[in-house]
C-alpha positions as CSV (number, residue, x, y, z in Angstrom):
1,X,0.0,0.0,0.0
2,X,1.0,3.4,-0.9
3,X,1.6,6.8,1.3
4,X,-1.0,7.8,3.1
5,X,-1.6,11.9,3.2
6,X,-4.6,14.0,5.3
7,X,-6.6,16.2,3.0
8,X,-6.6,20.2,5.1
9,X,-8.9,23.1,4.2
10,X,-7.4,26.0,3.3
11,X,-9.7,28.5,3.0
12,X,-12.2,27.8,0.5
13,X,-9.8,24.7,-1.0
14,X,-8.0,22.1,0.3
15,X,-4.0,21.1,0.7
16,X,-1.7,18.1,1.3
17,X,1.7,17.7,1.9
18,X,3.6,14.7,0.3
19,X,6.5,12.7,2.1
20,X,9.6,14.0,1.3
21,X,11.2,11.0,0.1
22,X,8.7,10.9,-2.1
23,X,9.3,14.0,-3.9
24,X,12.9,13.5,-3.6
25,X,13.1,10.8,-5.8
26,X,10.5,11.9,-8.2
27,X,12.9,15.2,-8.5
28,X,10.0,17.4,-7.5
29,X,10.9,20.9,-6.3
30,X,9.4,23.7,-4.3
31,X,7.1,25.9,-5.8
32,X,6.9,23.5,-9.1
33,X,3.7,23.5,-10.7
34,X,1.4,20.5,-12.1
35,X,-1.3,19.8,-14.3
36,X,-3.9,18.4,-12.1
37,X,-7.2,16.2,-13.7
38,X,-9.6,14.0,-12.0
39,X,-10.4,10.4,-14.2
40,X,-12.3,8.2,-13.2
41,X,-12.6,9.1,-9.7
42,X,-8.8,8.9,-9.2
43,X,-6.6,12.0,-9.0
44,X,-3.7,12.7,-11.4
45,X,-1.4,15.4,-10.7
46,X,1.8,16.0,-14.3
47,X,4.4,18.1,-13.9
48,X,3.9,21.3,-15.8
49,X,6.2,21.4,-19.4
50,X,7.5,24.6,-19.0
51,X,8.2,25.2,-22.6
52,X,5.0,23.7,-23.8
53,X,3.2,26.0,-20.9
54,X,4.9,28.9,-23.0
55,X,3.6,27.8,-26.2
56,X,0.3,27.2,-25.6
57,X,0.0,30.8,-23.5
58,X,1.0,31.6,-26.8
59,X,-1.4,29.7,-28.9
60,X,-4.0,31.4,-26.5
61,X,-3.5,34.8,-27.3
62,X,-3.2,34.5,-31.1
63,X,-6.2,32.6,-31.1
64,X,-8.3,35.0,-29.4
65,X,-6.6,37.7,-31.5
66,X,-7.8,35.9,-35.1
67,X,-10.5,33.5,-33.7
68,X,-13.2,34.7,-36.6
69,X,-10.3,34.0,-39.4
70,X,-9.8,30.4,-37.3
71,X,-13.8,30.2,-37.7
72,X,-14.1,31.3,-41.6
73,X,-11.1,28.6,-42.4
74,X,-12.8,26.0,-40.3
75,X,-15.7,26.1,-42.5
């Protein structure tokens, strides 16, 4: 059986804390960010790409700057 870890509110969400070990050996860093999803009822956390983060901020903005010549070409 795996690590065990206590669910806390935090104001109007809720935070854990992983072992140590744990995120020693996964290489996992203060501050790092992740991806997090919920499927099938079981919680999946990804480390964040940085680089692919950047692109798709960038994807974002240029499509919200030319989304009616995305939609006319989508036709």
């Amino acid at each position: 059986m795996g690590n065990i870890v206590r669910l806390r509110k935090v104001q109007d969400t809720f935070a854990t804390a992983f072992p140590k070990e744990m995120m020693e050996r996964m290489g996992v860093r203060d501050g790092e960010a992740f991806q997090v999803e919920e499927k099938d009822g079981v919680i999946v956390l990804r480390p964040v790409d940085p680089d692919f983060q950047e692109t798709m901020e960038a994807f974002d903005e240029i499509h919200r700057e030319f989304y009616d010549a995305f939609r006319e070409l989508a036709k």
